[in-house]
VEXVEX-216477 format. One line per field, with one value per atom (N, C-alpha, C): residue number from 1; atom name; x, y, z. Coordinates in pm, 1 decimal. Layout:
N
num <- NUM ... .
atomo <- CA ... .
xx <- X ... .
yy <- Y ... .
zz <- Z ... .
This chain:
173
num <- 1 1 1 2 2 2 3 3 3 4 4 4 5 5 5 6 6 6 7 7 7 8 8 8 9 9 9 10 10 10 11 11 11 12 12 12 13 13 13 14 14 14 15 15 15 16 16 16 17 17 17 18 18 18 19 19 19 20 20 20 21 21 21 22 22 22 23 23 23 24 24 24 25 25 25 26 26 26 27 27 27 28 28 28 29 29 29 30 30 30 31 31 31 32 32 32 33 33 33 34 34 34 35 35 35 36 36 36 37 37 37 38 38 38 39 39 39 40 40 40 41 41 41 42 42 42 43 43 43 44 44 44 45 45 45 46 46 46 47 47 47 48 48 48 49 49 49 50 50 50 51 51 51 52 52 52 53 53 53 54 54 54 55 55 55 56 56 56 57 57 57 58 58 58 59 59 59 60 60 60 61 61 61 62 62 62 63 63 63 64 64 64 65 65 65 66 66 66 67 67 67 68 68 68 69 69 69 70 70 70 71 71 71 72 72 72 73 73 73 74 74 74 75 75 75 76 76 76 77 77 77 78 78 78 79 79 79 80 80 80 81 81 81 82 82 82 83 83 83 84 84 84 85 85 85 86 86 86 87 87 87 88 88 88 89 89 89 90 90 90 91 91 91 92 92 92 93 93 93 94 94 94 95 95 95 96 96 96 97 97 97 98 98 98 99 99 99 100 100 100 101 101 101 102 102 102 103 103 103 104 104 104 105 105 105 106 106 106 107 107 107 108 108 108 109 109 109 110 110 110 111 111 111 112 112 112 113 113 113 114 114 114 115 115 115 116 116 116 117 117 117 118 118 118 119 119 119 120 120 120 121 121 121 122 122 122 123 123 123 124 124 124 125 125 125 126 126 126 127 127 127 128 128 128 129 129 129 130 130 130 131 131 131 132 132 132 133 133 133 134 134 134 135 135 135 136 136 136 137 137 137 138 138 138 139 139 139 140 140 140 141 141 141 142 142 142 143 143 143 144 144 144 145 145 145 146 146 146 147 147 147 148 148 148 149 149 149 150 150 150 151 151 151 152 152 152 153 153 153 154 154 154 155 155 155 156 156 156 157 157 157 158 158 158 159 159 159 160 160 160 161 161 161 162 162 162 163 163 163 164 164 164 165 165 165 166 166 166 167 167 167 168 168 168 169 169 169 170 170 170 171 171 171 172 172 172 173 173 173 .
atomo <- N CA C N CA C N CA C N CA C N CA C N CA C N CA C N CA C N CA C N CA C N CA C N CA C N CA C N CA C N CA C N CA C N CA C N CA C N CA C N CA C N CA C N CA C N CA C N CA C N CA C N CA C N CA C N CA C N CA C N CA C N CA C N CA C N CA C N CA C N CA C N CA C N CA C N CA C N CA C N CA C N CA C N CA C N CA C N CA C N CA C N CA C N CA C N CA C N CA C N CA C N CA C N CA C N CA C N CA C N CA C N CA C N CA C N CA C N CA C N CA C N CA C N CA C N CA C N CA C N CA C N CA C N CA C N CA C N CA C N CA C N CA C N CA C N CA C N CA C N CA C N CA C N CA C N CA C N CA C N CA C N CA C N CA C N CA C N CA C N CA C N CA C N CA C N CA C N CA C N CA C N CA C N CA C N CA C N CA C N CA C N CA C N CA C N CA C N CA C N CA C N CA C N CA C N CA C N CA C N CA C N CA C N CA C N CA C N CA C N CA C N CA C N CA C N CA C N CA C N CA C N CA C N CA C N CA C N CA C N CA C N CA C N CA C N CA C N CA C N CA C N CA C N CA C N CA C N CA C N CA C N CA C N CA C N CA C N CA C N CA C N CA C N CA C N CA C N CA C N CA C N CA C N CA C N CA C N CA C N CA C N CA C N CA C N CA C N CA C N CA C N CA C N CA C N CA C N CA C N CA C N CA C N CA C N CA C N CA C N CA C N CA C N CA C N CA C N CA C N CA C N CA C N CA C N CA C N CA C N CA C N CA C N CA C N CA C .
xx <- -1733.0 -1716.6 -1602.6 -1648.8 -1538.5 -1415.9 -1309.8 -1156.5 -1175.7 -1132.7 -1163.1 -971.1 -993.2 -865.4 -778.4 -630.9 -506.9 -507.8 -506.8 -478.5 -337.7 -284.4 -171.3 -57.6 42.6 184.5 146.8 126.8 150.6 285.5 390.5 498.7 461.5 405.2 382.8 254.7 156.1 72.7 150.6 224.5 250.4 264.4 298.9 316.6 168.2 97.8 -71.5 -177.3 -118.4 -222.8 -176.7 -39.2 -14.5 -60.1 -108.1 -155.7 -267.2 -352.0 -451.7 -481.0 -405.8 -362.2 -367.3 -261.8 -222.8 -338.9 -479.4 -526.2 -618.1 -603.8 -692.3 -658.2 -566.9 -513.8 -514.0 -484.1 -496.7 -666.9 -767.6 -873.0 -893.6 -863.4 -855.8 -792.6 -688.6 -615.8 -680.1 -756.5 -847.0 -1003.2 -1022.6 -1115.1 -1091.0 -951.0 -900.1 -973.7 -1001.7 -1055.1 -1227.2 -1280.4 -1434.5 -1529.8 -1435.7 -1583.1 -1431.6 -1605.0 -1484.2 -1363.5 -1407.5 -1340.9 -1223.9 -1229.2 -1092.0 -1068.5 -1040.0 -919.3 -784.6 -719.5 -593.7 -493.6 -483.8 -402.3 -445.5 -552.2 -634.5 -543.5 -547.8 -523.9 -365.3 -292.4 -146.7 -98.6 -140.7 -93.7 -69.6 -229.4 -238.8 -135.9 -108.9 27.2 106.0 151.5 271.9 296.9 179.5 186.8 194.5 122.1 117.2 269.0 295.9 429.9 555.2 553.8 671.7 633.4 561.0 491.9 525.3 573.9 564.2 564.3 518.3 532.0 637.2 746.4 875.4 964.6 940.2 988.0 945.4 803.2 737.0 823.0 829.2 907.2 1038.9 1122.3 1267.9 1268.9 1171.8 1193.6 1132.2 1064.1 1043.7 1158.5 1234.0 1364.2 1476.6 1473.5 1624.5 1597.1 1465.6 1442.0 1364.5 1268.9 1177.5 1236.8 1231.1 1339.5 1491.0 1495.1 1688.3 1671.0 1549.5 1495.8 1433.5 1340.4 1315.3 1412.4 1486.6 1644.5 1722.1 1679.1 1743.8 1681.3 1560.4 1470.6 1428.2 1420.0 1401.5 1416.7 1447.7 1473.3 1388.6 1466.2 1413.4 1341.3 1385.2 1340.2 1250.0 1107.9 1010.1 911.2 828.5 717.9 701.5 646.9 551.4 663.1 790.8 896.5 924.6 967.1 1042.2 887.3 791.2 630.0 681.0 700.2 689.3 754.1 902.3 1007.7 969.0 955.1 948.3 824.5 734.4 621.5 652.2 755.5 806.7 895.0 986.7 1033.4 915.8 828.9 669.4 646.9 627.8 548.0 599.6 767.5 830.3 817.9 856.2 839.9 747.3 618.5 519.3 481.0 507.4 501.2 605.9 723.3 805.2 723.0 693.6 685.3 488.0 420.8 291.1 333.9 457.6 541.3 530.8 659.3 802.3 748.0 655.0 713.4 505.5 513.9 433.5 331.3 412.9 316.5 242.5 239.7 149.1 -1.0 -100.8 -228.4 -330.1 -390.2 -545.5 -487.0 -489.0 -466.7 -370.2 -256.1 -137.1 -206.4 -273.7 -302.7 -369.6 -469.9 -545.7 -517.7 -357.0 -249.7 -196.1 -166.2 -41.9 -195.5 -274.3 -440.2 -465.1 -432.6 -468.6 -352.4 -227.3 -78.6 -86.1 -134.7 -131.6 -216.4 -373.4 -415.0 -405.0 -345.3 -271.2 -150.0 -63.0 63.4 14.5 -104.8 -124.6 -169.5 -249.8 -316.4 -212.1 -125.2 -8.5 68.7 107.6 180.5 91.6 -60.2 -162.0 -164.7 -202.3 -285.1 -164.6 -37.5 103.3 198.4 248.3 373.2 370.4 289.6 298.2 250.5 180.2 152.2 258.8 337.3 480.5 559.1 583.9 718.7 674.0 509.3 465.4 495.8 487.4 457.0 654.8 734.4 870.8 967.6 948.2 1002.5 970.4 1075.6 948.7 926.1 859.9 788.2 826.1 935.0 1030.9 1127.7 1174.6 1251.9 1169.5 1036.9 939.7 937.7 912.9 900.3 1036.1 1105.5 1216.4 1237.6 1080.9 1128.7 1039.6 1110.9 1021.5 1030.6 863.8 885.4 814.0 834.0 739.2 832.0 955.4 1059.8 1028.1 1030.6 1029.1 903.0 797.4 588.2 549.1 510.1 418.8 289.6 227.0 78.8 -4.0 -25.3 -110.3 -238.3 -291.1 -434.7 -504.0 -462.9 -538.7 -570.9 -702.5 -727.1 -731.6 -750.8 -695.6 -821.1 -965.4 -1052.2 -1141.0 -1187.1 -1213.5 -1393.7 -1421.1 -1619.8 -1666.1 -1567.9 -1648.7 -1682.2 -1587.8 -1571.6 -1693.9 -1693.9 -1751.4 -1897.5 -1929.4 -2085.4 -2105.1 -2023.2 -2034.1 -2044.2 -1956.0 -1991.3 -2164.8 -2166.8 -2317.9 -2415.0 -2387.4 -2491.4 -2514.2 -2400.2 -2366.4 -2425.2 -2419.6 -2464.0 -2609.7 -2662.0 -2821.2 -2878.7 -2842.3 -2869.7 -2887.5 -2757.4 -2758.2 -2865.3 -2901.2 -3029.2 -3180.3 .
yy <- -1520.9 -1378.8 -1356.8 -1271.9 -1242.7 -1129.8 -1175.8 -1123.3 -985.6 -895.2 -745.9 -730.4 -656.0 -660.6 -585.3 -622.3 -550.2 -409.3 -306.1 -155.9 -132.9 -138.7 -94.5 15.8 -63.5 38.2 206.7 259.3 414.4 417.9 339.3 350.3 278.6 182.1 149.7 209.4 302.5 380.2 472.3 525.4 583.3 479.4 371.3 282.1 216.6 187.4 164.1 246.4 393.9 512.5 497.0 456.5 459.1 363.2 243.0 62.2 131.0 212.9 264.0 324.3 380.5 447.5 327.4 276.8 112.9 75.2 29.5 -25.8 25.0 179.5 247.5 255.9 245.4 264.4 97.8 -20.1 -142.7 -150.5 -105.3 -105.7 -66.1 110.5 127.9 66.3 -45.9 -75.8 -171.9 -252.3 -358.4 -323.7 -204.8 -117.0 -53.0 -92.3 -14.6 -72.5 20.2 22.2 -36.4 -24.1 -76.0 30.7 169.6 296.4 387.8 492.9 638.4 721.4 663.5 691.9 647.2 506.9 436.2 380.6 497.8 453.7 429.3 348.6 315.1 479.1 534.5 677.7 761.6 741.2 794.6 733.4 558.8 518.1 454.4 461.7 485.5 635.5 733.8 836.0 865.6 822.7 766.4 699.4 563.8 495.2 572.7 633.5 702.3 791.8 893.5 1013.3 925.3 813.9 707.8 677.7 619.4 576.5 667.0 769.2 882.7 981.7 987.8 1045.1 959.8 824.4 696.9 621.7 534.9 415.3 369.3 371.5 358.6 359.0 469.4 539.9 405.6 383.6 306.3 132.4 111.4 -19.4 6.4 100.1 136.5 142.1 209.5 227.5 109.2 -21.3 -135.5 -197.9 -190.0 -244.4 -263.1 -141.9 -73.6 -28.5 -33.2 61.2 -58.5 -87.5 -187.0 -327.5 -396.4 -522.0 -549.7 -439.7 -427.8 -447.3 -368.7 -404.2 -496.9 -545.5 -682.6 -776.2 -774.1 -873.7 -900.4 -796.0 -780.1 -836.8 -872.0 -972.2 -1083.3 -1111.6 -1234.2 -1269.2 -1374.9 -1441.1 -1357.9 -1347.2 -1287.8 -1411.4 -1507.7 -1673.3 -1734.2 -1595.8 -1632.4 -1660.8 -1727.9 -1748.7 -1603.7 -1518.7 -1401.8 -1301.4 -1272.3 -1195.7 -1215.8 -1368.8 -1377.5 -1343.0 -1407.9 -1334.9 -1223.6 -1095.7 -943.0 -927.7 -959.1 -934.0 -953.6 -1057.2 -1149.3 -1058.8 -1016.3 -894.8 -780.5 -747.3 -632.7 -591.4 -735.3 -724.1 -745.7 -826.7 -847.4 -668.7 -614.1 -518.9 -413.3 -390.5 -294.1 -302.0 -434.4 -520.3 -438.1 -478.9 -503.4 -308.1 -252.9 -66.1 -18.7 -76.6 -19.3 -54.1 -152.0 -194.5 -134.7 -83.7 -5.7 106.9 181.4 351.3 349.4 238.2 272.5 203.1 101.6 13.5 -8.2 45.7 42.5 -48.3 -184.4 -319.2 -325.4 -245.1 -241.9 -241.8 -347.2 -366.0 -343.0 -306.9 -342.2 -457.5 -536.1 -677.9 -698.7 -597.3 -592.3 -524.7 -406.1 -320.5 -423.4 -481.7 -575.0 -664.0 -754.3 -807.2 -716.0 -652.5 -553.3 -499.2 -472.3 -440.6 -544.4 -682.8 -783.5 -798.6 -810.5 -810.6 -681.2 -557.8 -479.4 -519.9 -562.7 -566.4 -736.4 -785.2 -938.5 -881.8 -829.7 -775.5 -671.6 -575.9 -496.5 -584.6 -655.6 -793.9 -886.9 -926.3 -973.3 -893.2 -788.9 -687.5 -657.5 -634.0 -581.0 -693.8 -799.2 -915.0 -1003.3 -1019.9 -1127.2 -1067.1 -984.0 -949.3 -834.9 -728.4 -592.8 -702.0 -777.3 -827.4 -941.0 -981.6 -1050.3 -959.3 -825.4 -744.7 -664.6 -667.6 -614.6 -715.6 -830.3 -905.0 -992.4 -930.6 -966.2 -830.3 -743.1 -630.5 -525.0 -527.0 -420.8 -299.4 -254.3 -137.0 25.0 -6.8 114.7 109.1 -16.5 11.2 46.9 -46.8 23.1 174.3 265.3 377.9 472.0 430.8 496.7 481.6 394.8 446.2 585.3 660.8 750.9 709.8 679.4 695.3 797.2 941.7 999.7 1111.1 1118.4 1163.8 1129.6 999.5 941.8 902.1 921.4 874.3 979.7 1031.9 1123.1 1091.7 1152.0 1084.2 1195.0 1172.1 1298.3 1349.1 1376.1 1456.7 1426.5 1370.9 1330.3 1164.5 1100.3 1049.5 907.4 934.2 877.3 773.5 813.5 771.0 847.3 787.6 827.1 815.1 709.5 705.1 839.0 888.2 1052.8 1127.4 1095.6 1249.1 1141.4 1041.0 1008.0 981.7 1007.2 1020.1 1170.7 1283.0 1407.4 1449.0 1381.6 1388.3 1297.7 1219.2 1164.4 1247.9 1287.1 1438.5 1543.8 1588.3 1699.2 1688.9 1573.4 1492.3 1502.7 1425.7 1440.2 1558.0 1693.7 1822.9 1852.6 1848.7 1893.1 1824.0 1706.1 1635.7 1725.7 .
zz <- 2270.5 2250.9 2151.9 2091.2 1940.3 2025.8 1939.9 2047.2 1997.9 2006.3 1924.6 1848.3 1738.5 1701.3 1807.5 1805.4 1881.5 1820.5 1914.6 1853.8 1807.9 1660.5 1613.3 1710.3 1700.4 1758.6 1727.4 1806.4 1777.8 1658.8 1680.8 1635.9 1425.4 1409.2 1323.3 1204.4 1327.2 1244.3 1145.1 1118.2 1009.0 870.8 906.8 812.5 761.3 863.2 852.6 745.6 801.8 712.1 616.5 550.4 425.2 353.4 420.2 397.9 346.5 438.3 351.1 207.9 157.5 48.1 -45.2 4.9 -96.4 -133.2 -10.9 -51.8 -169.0 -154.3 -226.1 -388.0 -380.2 -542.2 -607.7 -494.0 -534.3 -601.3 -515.1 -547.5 -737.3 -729.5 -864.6 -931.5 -944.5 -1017.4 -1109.3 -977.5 -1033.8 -1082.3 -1065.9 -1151.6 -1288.1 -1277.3 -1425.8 -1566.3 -1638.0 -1789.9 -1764.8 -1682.5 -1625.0 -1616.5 -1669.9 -1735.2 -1756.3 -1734.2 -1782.4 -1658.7 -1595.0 -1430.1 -1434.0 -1442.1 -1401.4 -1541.6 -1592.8 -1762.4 -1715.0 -1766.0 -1778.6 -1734.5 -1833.4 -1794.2 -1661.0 -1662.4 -1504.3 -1417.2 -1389.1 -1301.8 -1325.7 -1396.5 -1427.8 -1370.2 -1334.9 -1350.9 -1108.7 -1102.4 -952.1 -856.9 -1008.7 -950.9 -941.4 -1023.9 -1061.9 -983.9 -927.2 -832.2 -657.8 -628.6 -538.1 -515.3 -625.5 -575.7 -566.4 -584.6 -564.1 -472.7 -411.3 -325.1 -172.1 -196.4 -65.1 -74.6 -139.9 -237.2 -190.6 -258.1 -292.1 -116.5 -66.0 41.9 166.8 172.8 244.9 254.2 85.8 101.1 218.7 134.2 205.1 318.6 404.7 570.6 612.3 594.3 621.2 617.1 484.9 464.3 546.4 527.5 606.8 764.1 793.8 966.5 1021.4 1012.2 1026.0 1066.6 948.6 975.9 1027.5 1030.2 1125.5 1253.5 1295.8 1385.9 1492.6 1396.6 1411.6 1450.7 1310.6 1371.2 1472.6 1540.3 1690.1 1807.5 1751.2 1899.9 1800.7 1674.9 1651.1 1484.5 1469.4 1343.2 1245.2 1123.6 998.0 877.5 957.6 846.6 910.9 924.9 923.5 785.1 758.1 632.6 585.3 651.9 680.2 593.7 701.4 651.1 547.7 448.9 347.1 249.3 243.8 137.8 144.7 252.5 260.3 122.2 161.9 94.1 -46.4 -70.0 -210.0 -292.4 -214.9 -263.9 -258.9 -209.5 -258.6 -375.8 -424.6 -496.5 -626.3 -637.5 -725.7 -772.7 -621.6 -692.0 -758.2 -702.2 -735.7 -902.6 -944.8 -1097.1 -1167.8 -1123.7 -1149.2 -1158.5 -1111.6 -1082.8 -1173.8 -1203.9 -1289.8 -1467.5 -1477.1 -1597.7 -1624.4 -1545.4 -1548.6 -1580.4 -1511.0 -1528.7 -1645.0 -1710.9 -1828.7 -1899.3 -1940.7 -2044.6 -2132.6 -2300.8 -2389.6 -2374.5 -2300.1 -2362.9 -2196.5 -2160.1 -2021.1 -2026.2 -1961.6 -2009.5 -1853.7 -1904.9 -1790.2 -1711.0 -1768.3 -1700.4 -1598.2 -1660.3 -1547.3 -1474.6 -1454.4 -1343.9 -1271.1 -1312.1 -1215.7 -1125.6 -1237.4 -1113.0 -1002.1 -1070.2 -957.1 -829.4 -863.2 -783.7 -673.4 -712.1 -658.5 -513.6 -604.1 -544.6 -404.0 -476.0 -328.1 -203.8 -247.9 -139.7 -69.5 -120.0 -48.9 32.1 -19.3 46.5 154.4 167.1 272.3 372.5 338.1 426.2 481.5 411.8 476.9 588.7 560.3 659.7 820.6 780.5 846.5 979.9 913.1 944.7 1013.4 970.3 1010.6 1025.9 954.6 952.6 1108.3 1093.3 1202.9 1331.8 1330.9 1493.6 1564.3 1421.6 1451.9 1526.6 1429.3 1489.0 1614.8 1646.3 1805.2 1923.0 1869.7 1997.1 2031.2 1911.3 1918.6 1975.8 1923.1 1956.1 2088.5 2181.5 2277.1 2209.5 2344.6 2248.2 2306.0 2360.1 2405.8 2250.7 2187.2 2113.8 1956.9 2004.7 1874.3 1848.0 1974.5 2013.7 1923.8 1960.7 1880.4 1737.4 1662.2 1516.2 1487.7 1404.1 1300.7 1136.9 1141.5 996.9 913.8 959.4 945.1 801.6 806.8 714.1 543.7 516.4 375.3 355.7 400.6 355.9 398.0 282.7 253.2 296.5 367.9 384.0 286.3 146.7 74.8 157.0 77.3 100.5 4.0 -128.5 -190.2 -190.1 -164.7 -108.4 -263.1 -393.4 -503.0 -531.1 -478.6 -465.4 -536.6 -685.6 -758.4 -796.3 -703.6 -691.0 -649.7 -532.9 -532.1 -606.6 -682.9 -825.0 -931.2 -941.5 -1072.2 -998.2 -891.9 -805.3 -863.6 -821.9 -863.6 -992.7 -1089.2 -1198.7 -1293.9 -1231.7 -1284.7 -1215.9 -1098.8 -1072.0 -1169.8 -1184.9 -1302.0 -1408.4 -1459.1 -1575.7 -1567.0 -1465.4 -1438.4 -1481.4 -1412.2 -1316.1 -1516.0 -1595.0 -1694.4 -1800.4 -1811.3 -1844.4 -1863.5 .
């Protein structure tokens, strides 16, 4: 009999719905320049609204709230923990130089595309069922991370609109 997955910390779902997001824009990233949908400026602009929107915010309260935490019922020089880290510093890289910098290509988006949804998979999959089954969950209970992640509304999922638009297209045919 197949085990069924563990239901996520009430306490860590805010951090989860945002995993979602990640993965969504990782998706476009690695869709970038592959039609008229996911052009480069389309999906640069996603990042850009993605990551100031939570992005950014999401690393920090892992950082600073998350792992302080942790530290307190068990070693931080785990495998799992130091990847997190080390991918966070990757992607921050890797998101600044897609923002700011001319010589930015498809190709990078596709890394940095790849990089998110390994790093959400890491967190998802090792890292969040480490800090559940180390941390109780009275002291889990007492984080909020509901202050610095934005959870948008826009969902940055761009097959809807370009399904709607080849309708349009048709209808006008």
């Amino acid at each position: 009999m197949d085990k069924s997955p563990e239901k996520r910390s009430e306490a860590l779902s805010p951090l989860t719905r945002h995993h979602h997001h990640a993965l969504v824009i990782g998706l476009n990233l690695r869709r970038a320049g592959s039609n008229d949908t996911y052009t480069f400026s389309r999906v640069q602009e996603d990042l850009r609204e993605f990551w100031q929107e939570g992005g950014q915010d999401h690393f920090q309260q892992e950082e600073e709230v998350l792992l302080p935490l942790y530290s307190r019922f068990a070693s931080l020089e785990k495998a799992e923990i130091i990847r997190m880290l080390l991918q966070h510093v990757q992607i921050r890289a890797a998101v600044d130089f897609l923002l700011n910098d001319a010589e930015a290509t498809v190709d990078t988006m596709h890394t940095l595309g790849e990089l998110l949804a390994n790093h959400v998979h890491l967190e998802e999959e090792q890292v969040f069922p480490l800090i559940e089954r180390s941390v109780p969950e009275v002291a889990l209970n007492r984080l909020s991370f509901h202050q610095g992640i934005t959870e948008t509304n826009r969902s940055f999922s761009h097959a809807r609109e370009d399904k709607v638009r080849q309708e349009q297209e048709k209808a006008h045919n």
